[in-house]
C-alpha positions in Angstrom: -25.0 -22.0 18.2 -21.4 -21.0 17.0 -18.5 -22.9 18.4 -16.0 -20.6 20.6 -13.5 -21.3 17.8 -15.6 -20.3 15.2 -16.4 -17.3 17.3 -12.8 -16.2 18.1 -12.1 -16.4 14.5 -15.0 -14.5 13.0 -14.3 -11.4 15.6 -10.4 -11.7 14.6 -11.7 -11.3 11.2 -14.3 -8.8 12.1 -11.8 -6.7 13.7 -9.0 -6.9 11.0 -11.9 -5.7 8.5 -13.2 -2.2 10.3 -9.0 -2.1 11.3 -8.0 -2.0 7.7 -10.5 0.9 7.1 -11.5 -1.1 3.7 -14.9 -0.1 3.1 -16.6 -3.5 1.1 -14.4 -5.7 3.6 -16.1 -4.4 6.7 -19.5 -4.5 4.6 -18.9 -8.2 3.9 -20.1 -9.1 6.9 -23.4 -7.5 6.6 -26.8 -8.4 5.3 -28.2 -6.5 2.4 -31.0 -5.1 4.6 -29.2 -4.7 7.7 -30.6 -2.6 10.9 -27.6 -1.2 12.6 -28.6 0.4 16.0 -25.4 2.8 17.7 -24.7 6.3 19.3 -22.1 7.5 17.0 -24.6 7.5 14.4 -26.9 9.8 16.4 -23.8 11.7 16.8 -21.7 11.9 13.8 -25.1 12.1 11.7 -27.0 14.3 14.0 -29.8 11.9 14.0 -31.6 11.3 17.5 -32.7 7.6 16.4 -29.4 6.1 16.2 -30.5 4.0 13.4 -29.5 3.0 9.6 -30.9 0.9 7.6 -29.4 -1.1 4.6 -26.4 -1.9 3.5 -26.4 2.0 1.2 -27.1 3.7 4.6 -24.3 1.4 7.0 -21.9 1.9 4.1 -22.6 6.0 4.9 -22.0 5.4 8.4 -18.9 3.7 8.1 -16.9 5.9 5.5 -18.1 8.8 7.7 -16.4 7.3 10.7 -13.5 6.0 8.5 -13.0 9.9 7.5 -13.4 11.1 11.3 -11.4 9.1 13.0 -7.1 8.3 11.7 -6.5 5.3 12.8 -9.0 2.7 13.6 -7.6 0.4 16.9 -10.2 -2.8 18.8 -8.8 -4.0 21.8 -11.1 -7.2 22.5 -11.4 -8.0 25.8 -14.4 -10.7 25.7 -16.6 -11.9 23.8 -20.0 -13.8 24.7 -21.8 -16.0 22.6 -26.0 -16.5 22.3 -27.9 -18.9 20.0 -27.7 -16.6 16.6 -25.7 -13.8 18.2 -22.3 -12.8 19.9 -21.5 -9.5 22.1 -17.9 -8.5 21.6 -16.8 -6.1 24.4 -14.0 -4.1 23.8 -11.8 -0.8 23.8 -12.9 1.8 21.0 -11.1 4.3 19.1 -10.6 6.7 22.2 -10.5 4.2 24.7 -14.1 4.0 25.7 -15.3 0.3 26.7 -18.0 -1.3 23.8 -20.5 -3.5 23.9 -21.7 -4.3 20.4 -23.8 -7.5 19.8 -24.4 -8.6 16.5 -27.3 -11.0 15.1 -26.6 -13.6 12.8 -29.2 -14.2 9.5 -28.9 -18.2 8.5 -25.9 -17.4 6.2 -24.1 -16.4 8.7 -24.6 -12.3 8.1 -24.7 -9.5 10.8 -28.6 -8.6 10.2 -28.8 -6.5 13.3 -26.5 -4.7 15.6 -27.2 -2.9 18.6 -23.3 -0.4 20.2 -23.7 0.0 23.3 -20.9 2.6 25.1 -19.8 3.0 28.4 -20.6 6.5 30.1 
């Protein structure tokens, strides 16, 4: 189970990375074979399952999102912590309220995510 300080620093981190808009530093913290489940990639990709696969595909994703959106802004406001997971809730891009929970492999990687967005 991660420690609330290790947790606070990795979403600091986590943050910083998609904040800086630096492709291979948000992809850092992803396994090679990553599932990466969210809305906006139904949305910005036009496909219904909301699903990419891999590290090739999330790096897609991302730069897509990177090129949509300016300016990139989290505002955490909590974050939970499971056994091999954490949820960080917090204030997107245009102000909706995120739930995104990421899964931890044994090293320590994000091998799954599920977004989850507030109506």
């Amino acid at each position: 189970m991660l420690t609330m300080e290790k947790t606070a620093d990795y979403v600091k981190h986590w943050v910083a990375a998609f904040e800086s808009k630096d492709l291979d530093r948000v992809l850092a913290f992803y396994t090679e074979d990553v599932i990466f489940h969210s809305p906006l990639i139904a949305r910005l990709s036009h496909d219904p399952s909301g699903t990419v696969q891999g590290k090739a595909a999330l790096r897609t994703y991302v730069k897509k999102g990177f090129d949509v959106f300016d300016h990139i802004k989290f505002t955490v406001l909590d974050v939970l912590r499971g056994v091999d997971s954490i949820a960080i809730h917090y204030k997107s891009i245009t102000g909706t309220r995120v739930v995104e929970v990421l899964f931890f492999d044994k090293d320590g990687l994000v091998r799954e995510s599920y977004v989850h967005y507030a109506s």
